[in-house]
Wavefront OBJ file of the C-alpha trace (Angstrom):
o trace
v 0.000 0.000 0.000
v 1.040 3.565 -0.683
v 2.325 5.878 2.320
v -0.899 8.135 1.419
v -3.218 5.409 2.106
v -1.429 3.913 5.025
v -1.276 7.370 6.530
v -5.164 7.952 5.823
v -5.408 4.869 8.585
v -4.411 7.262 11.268
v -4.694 10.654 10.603
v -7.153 13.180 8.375
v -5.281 14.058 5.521
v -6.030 17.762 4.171
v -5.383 18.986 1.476
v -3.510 22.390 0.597
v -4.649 23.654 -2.103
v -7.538 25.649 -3.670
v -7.023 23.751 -7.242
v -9.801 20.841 -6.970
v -8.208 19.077 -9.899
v -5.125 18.478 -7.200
v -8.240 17.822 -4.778
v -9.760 15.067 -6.744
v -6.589 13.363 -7.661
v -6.090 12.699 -4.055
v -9.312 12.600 -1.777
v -8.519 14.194 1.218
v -11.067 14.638 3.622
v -11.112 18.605 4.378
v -9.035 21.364 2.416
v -7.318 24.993 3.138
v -6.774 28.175 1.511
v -5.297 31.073 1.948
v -4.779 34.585 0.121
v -1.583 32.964 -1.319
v -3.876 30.468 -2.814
v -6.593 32.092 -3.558
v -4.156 34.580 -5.081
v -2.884 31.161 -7.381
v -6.324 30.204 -8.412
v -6.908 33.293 -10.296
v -4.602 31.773 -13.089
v -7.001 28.715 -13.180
v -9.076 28.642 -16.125
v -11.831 26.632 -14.505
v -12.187 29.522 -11.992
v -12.995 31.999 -14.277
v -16.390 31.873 -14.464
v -15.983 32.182 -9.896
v -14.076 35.465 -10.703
v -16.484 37.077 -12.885
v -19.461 36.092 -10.958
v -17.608 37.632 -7.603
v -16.580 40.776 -9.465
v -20.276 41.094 -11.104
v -21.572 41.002 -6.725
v -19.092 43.229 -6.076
v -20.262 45.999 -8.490
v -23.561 45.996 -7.324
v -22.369 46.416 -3.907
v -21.157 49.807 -1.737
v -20.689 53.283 -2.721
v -16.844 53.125 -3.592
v -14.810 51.205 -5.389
v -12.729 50.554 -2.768
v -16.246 48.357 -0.926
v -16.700 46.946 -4.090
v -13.181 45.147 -4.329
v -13.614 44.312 -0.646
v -17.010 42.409 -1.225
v -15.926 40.974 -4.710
v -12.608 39.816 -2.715
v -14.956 37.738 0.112
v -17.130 36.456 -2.686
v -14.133 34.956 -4.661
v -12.963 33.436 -1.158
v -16.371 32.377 -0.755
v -17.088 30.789 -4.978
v -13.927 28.377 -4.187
v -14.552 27.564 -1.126
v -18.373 26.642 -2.154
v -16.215 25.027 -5.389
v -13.527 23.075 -3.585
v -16.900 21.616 -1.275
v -18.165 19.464 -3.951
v -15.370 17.451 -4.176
v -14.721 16.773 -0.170
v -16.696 15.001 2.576
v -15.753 17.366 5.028
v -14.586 21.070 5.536
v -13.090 23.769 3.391
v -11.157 26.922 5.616
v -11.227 30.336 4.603
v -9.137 32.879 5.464
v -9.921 36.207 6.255
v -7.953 39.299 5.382
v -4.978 39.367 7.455
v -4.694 42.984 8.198
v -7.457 42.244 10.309
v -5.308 40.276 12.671
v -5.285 42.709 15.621
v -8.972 43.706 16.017
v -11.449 41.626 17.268
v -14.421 43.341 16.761
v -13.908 43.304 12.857
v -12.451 39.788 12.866
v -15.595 38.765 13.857
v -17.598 41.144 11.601
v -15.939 39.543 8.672
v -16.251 36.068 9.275
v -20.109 36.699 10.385
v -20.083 37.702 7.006
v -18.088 35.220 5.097
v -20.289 32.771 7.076
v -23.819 34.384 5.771
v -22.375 34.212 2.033
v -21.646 30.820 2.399
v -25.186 30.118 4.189
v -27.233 32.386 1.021
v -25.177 29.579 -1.347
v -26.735 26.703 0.221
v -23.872 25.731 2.546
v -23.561 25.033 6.253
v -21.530 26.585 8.730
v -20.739 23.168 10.267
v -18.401 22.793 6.768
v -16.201 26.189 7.323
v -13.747 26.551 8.837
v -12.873 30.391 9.179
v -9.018 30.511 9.261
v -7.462 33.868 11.556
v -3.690 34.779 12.528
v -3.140 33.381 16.492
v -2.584 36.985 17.369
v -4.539 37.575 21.145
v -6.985 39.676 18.966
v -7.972 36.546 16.776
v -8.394 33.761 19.615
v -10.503 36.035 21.381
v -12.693 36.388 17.883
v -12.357 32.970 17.342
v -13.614 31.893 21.222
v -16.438 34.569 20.672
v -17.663 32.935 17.391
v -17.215 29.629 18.885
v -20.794 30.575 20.645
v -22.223 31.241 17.080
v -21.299 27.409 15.931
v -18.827 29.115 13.912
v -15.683 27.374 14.027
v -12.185 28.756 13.484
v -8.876 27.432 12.110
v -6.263 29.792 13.857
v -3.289 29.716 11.301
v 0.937 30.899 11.587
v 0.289 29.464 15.086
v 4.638 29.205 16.263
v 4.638 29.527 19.898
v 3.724 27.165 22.675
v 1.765 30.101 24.555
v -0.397 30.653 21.460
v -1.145 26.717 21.293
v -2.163 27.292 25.091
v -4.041 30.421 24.699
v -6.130 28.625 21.758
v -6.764 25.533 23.979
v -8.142 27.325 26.857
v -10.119 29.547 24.237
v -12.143 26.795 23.267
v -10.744 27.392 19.221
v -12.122 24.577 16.832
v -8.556 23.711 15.389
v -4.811 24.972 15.242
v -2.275 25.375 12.088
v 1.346 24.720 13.902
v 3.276 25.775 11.002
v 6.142 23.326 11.144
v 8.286 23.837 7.794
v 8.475 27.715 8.728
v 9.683 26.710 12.035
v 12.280 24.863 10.145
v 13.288 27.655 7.634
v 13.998 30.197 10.956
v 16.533 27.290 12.713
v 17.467 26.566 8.996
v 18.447 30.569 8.061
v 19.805 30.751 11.662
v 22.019 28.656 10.794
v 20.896 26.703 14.070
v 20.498 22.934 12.607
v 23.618 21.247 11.462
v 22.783 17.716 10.726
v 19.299 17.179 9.768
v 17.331 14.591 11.470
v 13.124 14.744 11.159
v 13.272 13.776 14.826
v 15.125 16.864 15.986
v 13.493 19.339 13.882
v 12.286 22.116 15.264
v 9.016 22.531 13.831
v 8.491 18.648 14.100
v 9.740 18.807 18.085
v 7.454 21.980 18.444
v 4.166 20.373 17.191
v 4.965 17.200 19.187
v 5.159 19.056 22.733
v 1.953 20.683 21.841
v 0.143 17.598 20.974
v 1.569 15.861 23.942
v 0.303 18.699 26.100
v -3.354 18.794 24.542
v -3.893 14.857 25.158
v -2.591 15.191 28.229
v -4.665 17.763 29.706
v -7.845 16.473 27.393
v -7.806 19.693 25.117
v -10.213 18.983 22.168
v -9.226 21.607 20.183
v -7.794 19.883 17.164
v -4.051 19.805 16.097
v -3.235 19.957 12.570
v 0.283 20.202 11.375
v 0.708 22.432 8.153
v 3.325 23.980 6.038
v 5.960 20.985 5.555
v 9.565 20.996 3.351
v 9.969 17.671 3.142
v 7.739 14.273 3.625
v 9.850 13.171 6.706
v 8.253 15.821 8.096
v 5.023 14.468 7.804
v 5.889 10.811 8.411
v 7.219 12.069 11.949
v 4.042 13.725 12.443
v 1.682 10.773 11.605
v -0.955 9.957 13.939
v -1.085 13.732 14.501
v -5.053 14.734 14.597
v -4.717 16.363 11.125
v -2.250 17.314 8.126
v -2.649 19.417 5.705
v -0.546 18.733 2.916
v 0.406 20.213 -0.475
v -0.004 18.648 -3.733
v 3.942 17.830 -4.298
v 3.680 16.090 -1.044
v 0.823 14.391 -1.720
v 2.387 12.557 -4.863
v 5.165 11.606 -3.366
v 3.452 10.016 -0.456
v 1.102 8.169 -3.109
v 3.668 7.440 -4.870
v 5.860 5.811 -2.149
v 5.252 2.457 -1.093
v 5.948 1.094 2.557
v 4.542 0.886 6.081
v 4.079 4.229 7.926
v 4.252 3.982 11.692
v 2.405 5.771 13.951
v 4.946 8.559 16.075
v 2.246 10.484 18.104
v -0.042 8.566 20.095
v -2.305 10.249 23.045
v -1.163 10.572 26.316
v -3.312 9.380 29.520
v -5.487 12.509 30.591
v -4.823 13.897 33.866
v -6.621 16.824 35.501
v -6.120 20.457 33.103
v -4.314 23.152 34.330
v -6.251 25.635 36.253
v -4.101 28.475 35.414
v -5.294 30.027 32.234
v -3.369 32.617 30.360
v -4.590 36.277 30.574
v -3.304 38.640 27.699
v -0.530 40.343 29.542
v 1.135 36.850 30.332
v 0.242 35.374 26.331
v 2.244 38.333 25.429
v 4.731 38.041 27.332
v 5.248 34.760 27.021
v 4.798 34.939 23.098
v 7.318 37.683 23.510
v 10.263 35.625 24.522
v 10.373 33.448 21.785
v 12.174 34.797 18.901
v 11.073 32.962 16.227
v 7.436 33.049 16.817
v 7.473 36.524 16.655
v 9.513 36.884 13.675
v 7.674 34.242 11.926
v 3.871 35.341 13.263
v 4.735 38.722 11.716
v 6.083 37.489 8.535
v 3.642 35.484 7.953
v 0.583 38.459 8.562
v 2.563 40.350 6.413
v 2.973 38.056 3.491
v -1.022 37.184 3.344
v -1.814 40.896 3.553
v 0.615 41.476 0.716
v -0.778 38.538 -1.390
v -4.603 40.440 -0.578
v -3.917 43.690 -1.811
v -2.110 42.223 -5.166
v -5.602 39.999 -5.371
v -7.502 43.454 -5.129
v -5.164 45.343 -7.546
v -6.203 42.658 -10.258
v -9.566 42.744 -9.336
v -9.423 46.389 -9.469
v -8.628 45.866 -13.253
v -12.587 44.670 -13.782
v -14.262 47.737 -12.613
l 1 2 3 4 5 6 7 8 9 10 11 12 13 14 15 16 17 18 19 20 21 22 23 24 25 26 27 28 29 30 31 32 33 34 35 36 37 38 39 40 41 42 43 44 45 46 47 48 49 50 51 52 53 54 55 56 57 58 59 60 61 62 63 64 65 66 67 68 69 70 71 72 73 74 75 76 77 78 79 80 81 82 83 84 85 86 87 88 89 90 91 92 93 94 95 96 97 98 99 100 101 102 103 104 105 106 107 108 109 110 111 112 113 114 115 116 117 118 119 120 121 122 123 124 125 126 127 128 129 130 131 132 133 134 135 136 137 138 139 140 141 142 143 144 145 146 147 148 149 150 151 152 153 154 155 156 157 158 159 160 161 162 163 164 165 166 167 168 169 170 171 172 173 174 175 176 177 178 179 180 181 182 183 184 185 186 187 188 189 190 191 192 193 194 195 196 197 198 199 200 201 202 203 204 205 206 207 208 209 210 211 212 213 214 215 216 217 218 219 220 221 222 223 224 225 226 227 228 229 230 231 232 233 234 235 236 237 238 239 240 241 242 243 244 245 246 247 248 249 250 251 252 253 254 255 256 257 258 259 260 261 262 263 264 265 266 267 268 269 270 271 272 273 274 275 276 277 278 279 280 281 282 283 284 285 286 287 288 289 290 291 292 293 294 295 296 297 298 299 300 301 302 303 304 305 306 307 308 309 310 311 312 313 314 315 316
């Protein structure tokens, strides 16, 4: 049997991508986007007909043009996502606009609406997944909306107190982002032999999973952004992956056994000290290459948004 398959056994495979011709080849159960994808998509020819359709909603939308590209931007995040839902069992997450990250109020604003467009299409809420930064602003959004049944995926998550702060916020699921973990030690020029045990992205998810089953957390753990497949075989038994397509084929392509590395621990009583914001941020502070990385990574999406909008832009 191929390593896909086997790792299907124990583990959700997701898949990361917003091109469902990469989505049917492989059958994963759930998928994510982001602006970098969505941004990738608007090359795909099949998508065209999404595009035009969002720009069309946008015009007849707001007073400026400026609320036009915004709606026609959440209506193109929206047309995939309903897209990318016909060809999976389970759920799609959508990303909101990342220079958002550090205010609540409109974090939930915009994935109240994200949620309604999806809900005038037909679709349940129980199938999105709304993806936000793990800034303090976004878990608080994401533990409000939690009360609405509407269920986040809090992405660029680096630190251990973010994985904590998300836990105790009740959030639906968490993105440790292990191969940019990697590419900080990497640049550092902090690893010098490689071993898929000792990465750092790879040690970092494995502490937080071991401290979730521990302390009975049900917030779900799913390992994203990987460099290499030994990577993901270290991860297996992990709750979820998320997986691009060049990974994919070479797990399908790879026969051989894949045993299981993370297996729950015996739940003892939780913590009863919770985090308050002062000591996330402090705490968040003191580790270098979540902050460095968390940053980065807000920046890049917001970047990859406003070149979406300046092509959009070109419709109206």
């Amino acid at each position: 049997m191929n390593q896909l398959n086997e790792l299907k056994k124990i583990t959700t495979i997701v898949a990361d991508t917003g091109d469902v011709n990469e989505i049917k080849k492989y059958e994963p159960i759930d998928a994510t986007t982001n602006p970098s994808l969505i941004l990738q998509t608007m090359n795909i020819s099949a998508y065209h007909n999404l595009i035009i359709d969002a720009v069309n909603y946008g015009k007849k939308i707001g007073n400026f043009i400026k609320d036009k590209i915004t709606h026609a931007s959440d209506k193109i995040l929206v047309n995939i996502g309903k897209e990318i839902l016909k060809y999976i069992p389970g759920k799609v997450s959508s990303e909101i606009d990342s220079r958002l990250s550090f205010n609540t109020e409109l974090c939930i604003l915009k994935a109240k609406k994200i949620i309604n467009m999806y809900e005038d299409l037909g679709i349940s809420r129980s199938r999105i997944l709304i993806k936000l930064a793990s800034t303090w602003e976004c878990i608080q959004a994401a533990k409000e909306l939690q009360k609405d049944d509407i269920h986040c995926n809090l992405t660029l998550l680096f630190s251990f107190a973010q994985a904590k702060a998300c836990a105790e916020s009740n959030v639906f699921l968490i993105s440790p982002f292990v191969g940019r973990i990697y590419d900080w030690y990497y640049q550092n020029k902090l690893i010098k032999n490689y071993n898929s045990s000792t990465d750092p992205g790879v040690v970092s998810l494995k502490k937080i999973y071991k401290y979730y089953k521990q302390y009975g957390y049900k917030t779900i753990i799913m390992g994203a952004s990987f460099r290499n497949i030994e990577q993901i075989l270290e991860l297996s038994g992990c709750d979820y992956l998320t997986i691009s397509p060049i990974f994919l084929k070479q797990l399908k392509n790879n026969v051989g056994k894949v045993i299981r590395k993370l297996i729950p621990e015996t739940i003892i009583k939780k913590p009863k000290y919770i985090l308050n914001e002062s000591e996330f941020r402090w705490e968040h502070n003191q580790d270098r290459m979540a902050v460095e990385k968390l940053s980065e990574g807000i920046r890049q999406f917001s970047n990859d948004q406003e070149k979406l909008e300046k092509i959009l832009y070109s419709f109206f």
